[in-house]
N, C-alpha and C positions, 0 to 999 in steps of 0.2 A: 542470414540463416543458412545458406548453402554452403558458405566458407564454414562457419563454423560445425555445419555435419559431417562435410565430407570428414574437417580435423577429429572429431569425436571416434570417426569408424576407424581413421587411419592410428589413434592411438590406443584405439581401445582391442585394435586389432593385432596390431603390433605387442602385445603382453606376453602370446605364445608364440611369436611368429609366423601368424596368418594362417596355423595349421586347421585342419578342418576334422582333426581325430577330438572324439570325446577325454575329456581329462577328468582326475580326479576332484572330487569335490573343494573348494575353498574351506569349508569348516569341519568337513566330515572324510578325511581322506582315503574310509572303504569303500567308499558311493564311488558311481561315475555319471560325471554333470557332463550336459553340452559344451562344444567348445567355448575359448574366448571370442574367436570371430565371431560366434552366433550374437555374443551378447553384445559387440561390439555394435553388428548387421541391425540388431533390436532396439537399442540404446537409440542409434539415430533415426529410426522408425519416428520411434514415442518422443525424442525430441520436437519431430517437426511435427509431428500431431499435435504435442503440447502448442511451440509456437502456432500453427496454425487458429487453434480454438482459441489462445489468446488474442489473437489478433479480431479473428471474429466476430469476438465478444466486444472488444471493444469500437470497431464498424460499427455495429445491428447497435450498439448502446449511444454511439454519437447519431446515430439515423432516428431513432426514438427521440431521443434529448432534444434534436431542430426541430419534427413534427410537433413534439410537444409546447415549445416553450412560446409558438403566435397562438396555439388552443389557451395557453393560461390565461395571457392579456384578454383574450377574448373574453372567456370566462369570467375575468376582474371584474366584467361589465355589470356581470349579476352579484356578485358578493364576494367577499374574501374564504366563504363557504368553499365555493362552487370553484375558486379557481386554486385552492388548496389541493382539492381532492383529482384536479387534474394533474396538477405538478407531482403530487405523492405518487399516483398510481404509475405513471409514465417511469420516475425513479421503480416503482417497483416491477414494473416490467424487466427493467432493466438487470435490478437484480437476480430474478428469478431466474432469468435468460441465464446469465453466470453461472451461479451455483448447479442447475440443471445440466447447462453443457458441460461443466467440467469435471459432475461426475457421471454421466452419458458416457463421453467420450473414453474416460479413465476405466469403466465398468465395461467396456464392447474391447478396448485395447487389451486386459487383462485375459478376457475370453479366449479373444482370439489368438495371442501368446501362449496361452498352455494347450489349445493346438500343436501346436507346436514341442513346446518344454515338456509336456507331460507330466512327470512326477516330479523335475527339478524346480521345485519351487525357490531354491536360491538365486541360481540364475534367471528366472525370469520375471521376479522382485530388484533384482538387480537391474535389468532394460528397461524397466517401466521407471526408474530414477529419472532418464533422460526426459521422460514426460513435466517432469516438473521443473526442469535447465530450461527446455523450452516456452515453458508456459513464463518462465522469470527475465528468459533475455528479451522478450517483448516485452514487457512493462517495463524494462531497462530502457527502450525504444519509448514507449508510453509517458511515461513517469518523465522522465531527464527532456527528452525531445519536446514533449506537450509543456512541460515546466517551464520551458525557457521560449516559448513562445508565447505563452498566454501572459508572461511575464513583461516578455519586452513591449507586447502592445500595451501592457496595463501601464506601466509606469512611464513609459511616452505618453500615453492620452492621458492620463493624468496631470505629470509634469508640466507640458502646455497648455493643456486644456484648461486644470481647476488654476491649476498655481498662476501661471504668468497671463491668460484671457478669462480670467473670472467665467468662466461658462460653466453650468453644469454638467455632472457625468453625464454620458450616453446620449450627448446633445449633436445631431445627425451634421454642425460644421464642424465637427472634429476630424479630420479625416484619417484617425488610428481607431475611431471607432468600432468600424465592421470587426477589423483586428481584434480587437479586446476581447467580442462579444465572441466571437470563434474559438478563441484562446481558453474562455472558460469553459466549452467543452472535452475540447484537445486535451488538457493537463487535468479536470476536474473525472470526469467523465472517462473517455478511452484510458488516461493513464490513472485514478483510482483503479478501475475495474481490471486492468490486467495487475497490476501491484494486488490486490485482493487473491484475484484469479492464482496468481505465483504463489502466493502463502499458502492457499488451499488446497496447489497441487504437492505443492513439496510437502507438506506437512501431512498429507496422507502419504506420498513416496517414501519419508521418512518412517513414518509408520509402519508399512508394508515389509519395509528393509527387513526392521528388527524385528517384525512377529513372523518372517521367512525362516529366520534360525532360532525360531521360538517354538517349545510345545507343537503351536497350531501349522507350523510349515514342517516338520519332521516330520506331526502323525495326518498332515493333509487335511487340516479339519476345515473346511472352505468356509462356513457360514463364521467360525469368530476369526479365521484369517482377514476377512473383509471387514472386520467389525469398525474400520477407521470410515470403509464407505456406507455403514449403514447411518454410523454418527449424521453424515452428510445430509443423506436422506431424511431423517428425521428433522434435522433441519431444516429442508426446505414445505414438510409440511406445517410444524410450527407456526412458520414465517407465516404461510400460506393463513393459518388462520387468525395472528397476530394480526396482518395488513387490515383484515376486517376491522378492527378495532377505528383505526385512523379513518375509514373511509364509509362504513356501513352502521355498526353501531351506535357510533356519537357523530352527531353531526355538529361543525365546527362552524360558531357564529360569529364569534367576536375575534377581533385581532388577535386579544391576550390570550387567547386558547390555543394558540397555534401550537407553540414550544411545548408546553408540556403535550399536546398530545404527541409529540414525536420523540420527546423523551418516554413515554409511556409505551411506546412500541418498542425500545430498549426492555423495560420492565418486565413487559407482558411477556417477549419472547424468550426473554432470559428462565424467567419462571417454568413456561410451559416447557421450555426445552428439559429444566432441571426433570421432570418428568418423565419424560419423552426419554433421556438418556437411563432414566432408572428403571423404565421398564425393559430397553434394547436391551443393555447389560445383562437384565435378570434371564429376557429369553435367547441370546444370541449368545451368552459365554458360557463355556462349562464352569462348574461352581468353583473348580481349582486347575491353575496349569502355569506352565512356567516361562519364565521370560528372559530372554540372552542378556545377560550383563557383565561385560569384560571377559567371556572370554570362560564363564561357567554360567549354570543356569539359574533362577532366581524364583521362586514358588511363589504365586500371587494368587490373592482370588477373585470372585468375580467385582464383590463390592468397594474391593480398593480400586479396579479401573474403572470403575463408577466415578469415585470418588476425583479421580484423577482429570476426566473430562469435566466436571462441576468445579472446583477450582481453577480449572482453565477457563471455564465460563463466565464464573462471578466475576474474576481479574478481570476482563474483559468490560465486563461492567462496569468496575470499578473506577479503573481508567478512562471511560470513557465519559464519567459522570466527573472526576476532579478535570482531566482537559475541560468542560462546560465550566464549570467551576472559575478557572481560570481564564477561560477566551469568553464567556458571556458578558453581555454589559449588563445584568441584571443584579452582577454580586460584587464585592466592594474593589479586587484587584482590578479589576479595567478601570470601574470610577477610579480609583486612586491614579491611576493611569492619565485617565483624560485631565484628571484635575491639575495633573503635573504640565498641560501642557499651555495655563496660565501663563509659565514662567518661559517661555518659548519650549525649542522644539529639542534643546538637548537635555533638558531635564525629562523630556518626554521617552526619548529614546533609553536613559540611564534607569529611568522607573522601571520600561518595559523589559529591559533584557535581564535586570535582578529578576522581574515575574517570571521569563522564562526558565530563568534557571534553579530558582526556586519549585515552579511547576514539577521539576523531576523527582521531589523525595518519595511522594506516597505512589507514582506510578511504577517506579522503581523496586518500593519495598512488597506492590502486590506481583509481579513479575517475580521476584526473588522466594515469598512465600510458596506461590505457583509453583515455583521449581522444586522445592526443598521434599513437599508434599508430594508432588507427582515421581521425583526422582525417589524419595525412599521407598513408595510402596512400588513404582514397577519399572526404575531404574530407567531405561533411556526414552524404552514404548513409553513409558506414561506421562515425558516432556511432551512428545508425539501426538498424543490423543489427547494431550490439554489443551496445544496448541486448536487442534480439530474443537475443542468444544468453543475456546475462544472463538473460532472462524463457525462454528457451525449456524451460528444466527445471521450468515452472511447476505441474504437476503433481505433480509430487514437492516442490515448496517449499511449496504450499497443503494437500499431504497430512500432511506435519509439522508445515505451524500447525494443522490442523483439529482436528487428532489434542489440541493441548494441550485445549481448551474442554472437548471431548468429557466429557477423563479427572480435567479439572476437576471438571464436572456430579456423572460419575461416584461421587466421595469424595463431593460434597455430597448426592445421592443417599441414597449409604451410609450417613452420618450422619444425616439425616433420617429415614430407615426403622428406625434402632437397630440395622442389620447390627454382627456381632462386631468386635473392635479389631482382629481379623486380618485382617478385609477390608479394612479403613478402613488400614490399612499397606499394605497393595498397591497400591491407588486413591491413596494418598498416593505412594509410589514413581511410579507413572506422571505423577500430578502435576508433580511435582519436573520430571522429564527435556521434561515438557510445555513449563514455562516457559522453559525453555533454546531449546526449536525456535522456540517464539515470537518469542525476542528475536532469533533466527536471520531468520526471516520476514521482522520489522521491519527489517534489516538489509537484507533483500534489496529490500525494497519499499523501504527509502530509496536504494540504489547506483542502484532501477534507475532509481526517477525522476528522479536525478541526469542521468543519459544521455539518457532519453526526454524531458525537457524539455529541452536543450540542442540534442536532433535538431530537435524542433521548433521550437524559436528560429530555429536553420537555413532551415528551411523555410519560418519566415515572412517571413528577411532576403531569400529566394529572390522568395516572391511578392508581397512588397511594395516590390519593384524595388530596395533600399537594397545600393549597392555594397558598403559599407566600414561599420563603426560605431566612430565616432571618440572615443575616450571623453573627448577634448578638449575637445569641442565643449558648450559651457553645456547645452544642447538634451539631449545625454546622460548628461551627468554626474550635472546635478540628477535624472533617472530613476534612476541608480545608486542614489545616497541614497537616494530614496523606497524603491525596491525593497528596499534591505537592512535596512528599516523595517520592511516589511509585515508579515515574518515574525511580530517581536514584537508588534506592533500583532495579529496574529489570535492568536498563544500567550496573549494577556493574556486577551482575550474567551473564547476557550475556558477557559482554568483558572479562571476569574471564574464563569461559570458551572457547570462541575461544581461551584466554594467552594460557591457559591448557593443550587443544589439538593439537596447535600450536608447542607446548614443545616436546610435545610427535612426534609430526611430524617432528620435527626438527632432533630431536633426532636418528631419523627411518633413515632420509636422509641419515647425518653426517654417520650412520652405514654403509651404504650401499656404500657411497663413498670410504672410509679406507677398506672393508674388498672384496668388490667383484674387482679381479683383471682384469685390461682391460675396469674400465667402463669410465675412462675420455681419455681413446687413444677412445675409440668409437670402441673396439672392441667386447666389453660383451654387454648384455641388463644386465638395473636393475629392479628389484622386483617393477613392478607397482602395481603390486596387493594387497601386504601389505599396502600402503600408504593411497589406496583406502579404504581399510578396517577401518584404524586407522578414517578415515573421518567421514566414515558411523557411525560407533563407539559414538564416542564422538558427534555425530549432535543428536543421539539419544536417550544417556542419560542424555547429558547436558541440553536439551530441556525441560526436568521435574520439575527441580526448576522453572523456568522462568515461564513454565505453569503455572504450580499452583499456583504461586505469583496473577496471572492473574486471573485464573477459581474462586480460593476461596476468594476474597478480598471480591466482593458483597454479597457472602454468610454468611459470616461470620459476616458483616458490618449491614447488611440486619438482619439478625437474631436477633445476641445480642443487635444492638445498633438502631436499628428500619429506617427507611426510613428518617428521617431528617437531620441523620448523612451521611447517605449514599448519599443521595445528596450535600454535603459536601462533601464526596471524590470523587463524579465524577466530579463535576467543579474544585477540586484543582486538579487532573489529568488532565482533560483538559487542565488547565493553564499552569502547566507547562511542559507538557509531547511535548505539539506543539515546545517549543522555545527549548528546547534539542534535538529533533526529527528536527528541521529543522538547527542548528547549528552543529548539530555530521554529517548531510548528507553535506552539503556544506563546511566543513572543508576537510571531507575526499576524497570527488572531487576535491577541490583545489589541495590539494598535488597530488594526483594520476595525473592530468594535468601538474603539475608545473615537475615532471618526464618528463612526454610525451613532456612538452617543450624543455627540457633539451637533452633528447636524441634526437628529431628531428632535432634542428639546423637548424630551417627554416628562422630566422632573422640572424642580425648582433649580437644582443644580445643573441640569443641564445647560438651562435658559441663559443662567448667571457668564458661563464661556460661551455665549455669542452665537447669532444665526452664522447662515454659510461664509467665509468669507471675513471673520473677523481675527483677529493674531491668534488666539488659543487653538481655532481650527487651523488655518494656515501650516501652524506646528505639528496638529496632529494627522495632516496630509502627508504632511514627510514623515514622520512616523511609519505610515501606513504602507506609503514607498519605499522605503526599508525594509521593513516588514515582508512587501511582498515577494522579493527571490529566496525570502528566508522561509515562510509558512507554504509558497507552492513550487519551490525547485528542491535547495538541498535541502532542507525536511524530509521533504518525502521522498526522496528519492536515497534517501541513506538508507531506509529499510529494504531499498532492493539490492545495494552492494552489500550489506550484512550477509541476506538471504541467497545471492546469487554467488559470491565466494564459497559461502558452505555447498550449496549445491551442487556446485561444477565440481569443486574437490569429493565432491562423494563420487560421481558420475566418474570421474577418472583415478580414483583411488586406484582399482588394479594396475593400473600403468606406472604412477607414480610408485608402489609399493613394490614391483618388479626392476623397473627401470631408474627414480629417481636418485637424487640426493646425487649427483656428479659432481659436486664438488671436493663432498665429503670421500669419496669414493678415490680420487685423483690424489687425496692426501696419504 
């Protein structure tokens, strides 16, 4: 964080030469704006205040997640009722916490900048960008680091555990155990909620950009200048009354009610928000005013940016409901799945990864509708404030992934302390409907970075003065290429090292089996503590290539080959960073389901592929261990190099558009 502010001040400072005289405006050149070094001085203010609250947020949300997940087991004791409504509320703590802080923090930062700025509201929509660099290079932290630890303890304790000593999961002589169960907070938990957190900071920064040289920042009009943070707000009261629904209204008896009532909290607050937004609009925008687009103004009204956050919404929905679709074992692609793994374990894998790649057409085509729709009627704001209404139920979407880790922990918990096999079924049922919201989550955090990097692309074609992006032009193209690279160039680095540390995990296990005597009569403990460490270990230095691939693309891009190329590599990463980012997460949910089919036996068909432990599972264990650096490392971690590329080239656009392209320049 430190290296990277000081760089931010020293190039954002260097644009005029560290002068401290006021300059003419960037879009209006009879004004006189504050200098560059102000915005320079600002920029890494609101960066670290971003990373700060990111990080935060995701501490206060793994500190919740351990208190909670020995209250659920406990709770199992009384009914699946009773410990449903602990695991949800705890997720929804967590959410709340989020969405709150980050727009607290975003709403007192803004204040206290025009202190300062006064009437320049370009430049200091412009410093508050860094707010949302910072809220994204922690989930970079979050997301990659948390991935590849909870990873490498899952498929070590796996690996030796189910596969080569027939033991079951979460059984306390495993000594990758503690590891595992850590793991799924680290990557589930801290990195969901700052990957969230990033989308929701950017995508309002994005926002703000464009309504700064829009109408509402020439004539000052501060209530629909904010209109990205009122979105928020409404938001989280929605949420706030949706959560009722899961927890106070209907009380939850049976196991099979579990699922739908937390797809119904999808429902309910998609609905209410549709609402919620139609009234903001009506009283927070003037009935007509106009919005920057390339470079002349663009005349919109109120009900098209209505319209604009509502198709960002539904998509949202949309998505989130074909991922369930796809990763549930309730609907026929996982069974066809599991049923493939009759034949062993590579017909298992070949079925899963046609699902995942299949899973990308309708989430794809509501993302592209999204666009077409918010871009016609209000041009780049209205990508901006889709992305926002997709993110604004964020509360309720962070409360149903929280909820999975929680009721994870939970069973492993139960298992661990030798609770009855009647707890360990109920903790299992929560489970199950856990991993469904997750893969839901996943979905939502790839539609939305899909949007909030495209808003920001916007913004930074705005203030890097670039009319047109010609994909003709040699200078763009070859950027495409590279871009549509990068993705797989960082997917290879991440799954290389989860193999890596996995190896070394495996390895640690295997020891510990053959040499500590009494550990599979269950009468020794094994060495959890090394395990944990191997985790820690490897999430920490593995995490540095991957970064860096990420932090220096724009720099580098930005620098030598000047801003036209670089807008070429953030659309060819966009493109194709979404359809591997949403194909590697519904692959690896698949399999992980097509398991959990397997070993439950809740059909005629399940029964027919064998209790634990017979060839058809066996296959759909490796499945599933495949699956997992695909659905919780580069999955998700693609939507924050998406999001984080675009960001950072916005945050240093004036640098690059003064100083880049040295290559081109020397010719």
């Amino acid at each position: 964080m430190v290296a990277f502010a000081i760089l931010i001040f020293v190039f954002l400072g260097s644009v005029e030469g560290f002068s401290t005289k006021s300059q003419p405006c960037t879009y209006d050149q009879s004004k006189i704006c504050k200098p560059a070094l102000a915005t320079a001085a600002f920029s890494t203010i609101s960066f670290l205040l971003g990373a700060v609250t990111s990080v935060v947020s995701g501490f206060l949300g793994m500190k919740i997640a351990t208190y909670a997940n020995a209250r659920t087991t406990l709770e199992a004791r009384k009914g699946v009722g009773k410990a449903f409504i602990t695991a949800f509320r705890s997720g929804a703590v967590m959410g709340f916490l989020l969405a709150a802080n980050g727009l607290l923090v975003l709403y007192i930062t803004i204040n206290l900048f025009k202190i300062y700025y006064g009437d320049d509201w370009g430049g200091l929509f412009e410093a508050i960008t860094g707010y949302g660099l910072g809220g994204s290079s922690m989930a970079l932290f979050g997301r990659v680091g948390g991935g590849i630890y909870t990873k490498a303890a899952d498929v070590g304790a796996d690996l030796v555990g189910k596969v080569e000593r027939n033991i079951p999961e979460d059984d306390p002589r495993n000594p990758a155990v503690i590891a595992d169960n850590v793991g799924d907070n680290v990557g589930d938990i801290a990195g969901m909620g700052s990957d969230l957190f990033g989308s929701y900071a950017e995508s309002s920064c994005a926002a703000l950009v464009v309504a700064s040289i829009s109408s509402f920042g020439i004539n000052h009009e501060f209530t629909p200048m904010l209109y990205p943070l009122i979105i928020s707000s409404v938001g989280i009261i929605v949420c706030l009354i949706t959560t009722l629904f899961a927890t106070d209204f209907f009380e939850i008896k049976a196991v099979k009610e579990i699922e739908p009532s937390l797809k119904r909290q999808l429902i309910i607050s998609t609905v209410l928000m549709t609402i919620g937004i139609g009234v903001v609009s009506w009283v927070a925008l003037p009935s007509s005013f106009t919005i920057f687009n390339f470079g002349d103004q663009k005349v919109v009204k109120n009900w098209q940016l209505f319209l604009c956050v509502a198709v960002g919404l539904w998509a949202g929905l949309i998505i989130g409901f074909v991922t369930e679709y796809y990763t549930s074992n309730a609907y026929s692609p996982v069974q066809d799945v599991a049923d493939s793994c009759r034949t062993g374990a590579a017909t298992n894998v070949i079925f899963g990864l046609a699902l995942g790649y299949k899973s990308c057409i309708i989430p794809i085509f509501a993302i592209a509708v999204s666009i077409f729709v918010s871009f016609s009627f209000a041009a780049m704001y209205g990508i901006a404030v889709a992305a926002l209404g997709m993110l604004s139920t964020i509360a309720t979407g962070l409360a149903i992934d929280a909820y999975g880790p929680i009721s994870d922990n939970a069973g492993g918990i139960a298992e661990m302390a030798g609770m009855s096999h009647r707890i360990r079924e109920r903790t299992d049922a929560l489970d199950a409907a856990g991993n469904t919201t997750a893969a839901i989550g996943k979905g939502f955090a790839i539609g939305s970075a899909a949007l909030v990097s495209l808003a920001l692309f916007g913004a930074f074609v705005s203030r890097a003065a670039i009319s047109t992006v010609d994909v003709l032009t040699p200078k763009v193209f070859i950027g495409l290429l590279v871009g549509a690279m990068l993705p797989y160039w960082f997917s290879a680095m991440t799954m290389k090292s989860v193999g890596s540390a996995a190896l070394k995990m495996v390895e640690e296990v295997r020891r510990q089996f053959n040499t500590i005597p009494g550990l599979m009569e269950g009468t020794a403990k094994p060495d959890y503590a090394t395990c944990v460490k191997i985790s820690t270990d490897a999430s920490i230095k593995e995490m540095i290539p991957p970064g860096a691939l990420v932090m220096l693309t724009p720099l580098v891009v930005g620098i030598f080959f000047g801003v036209e190329t670089l807008s070429g590599v953030l659309a060819g990463s966009l493109v194709s960073g979404v359809q591997i980012a949403i194909s590697a997460s519904n692959t690896g949910g698949a399999w992980d389901n097509a398991k959990k089919y397997i070993e439950a036996g809740a059909s005629e068909h399940a029964k027919t592929l064998g209790p634990k432990g017979s060839d058809p599972h066996k296959a759909a264990v490796i499945g599933d261990t495949i699956g997992d650096p695909l659905k919780d490392t580069s999955g998700p971690s693609l939507n924050i190099l998406i999001k984080l590329m675009a960001v950072e080239s916005l945050v240093f656009a004036p640098f690059f558009a003064t100083h880049g392209g040295l290559l081109f320049k020397i010719f």
